[in-house]
N, C-alpha and C positions, 0 to 999 in steps of 0.2 A: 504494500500500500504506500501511496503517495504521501507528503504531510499535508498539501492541498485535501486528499480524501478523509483522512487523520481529524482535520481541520473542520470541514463542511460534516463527517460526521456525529463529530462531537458538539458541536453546534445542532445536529436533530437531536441529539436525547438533551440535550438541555432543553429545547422547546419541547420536548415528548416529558419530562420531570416536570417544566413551567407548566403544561396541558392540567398537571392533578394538582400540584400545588394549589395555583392560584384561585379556581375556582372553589377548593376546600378551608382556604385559610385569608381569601380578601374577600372574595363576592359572596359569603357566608348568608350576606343582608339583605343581598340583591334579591327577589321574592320573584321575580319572573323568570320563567325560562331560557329568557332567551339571552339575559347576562350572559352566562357560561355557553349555551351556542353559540352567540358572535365569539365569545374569545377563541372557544375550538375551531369553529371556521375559520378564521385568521390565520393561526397555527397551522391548520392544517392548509393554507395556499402557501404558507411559508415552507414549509416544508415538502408541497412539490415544485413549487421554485428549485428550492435547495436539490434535490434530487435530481431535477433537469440538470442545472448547474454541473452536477457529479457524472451523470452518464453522457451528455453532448458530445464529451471527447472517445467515448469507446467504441472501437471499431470493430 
């Protein structure tokens, strides 16, 4: 593995750890659903961003 791969994918599981985190320990308050939807959606375009990023170069 590359440090570029090393890189981008230690950056996914930090946003995959941020995914349980923050919805169990800031949006606790937030009483509607769709708090924690939006932040997973987000997360999860970031993360195939990130994955695009990772495979573009594999031949």
């Amino acid at each position: 593995m590359s440090k570029k791969e090393i890189l981008w994918g230690s950056i996914c599981l930090c946003l995959v750890v941020l995914a349980y985190i923050i919805p169990y320990l800031f949006l606790t308050n937030v009483t509607v659903w769709y708090g924690s939807f939006l932040l997973w959606v987000a997360l999860a375009l970031f993360i195939i961003v990130i994955n695009y990023i990772l495979t573009k170069d594999w031949k």
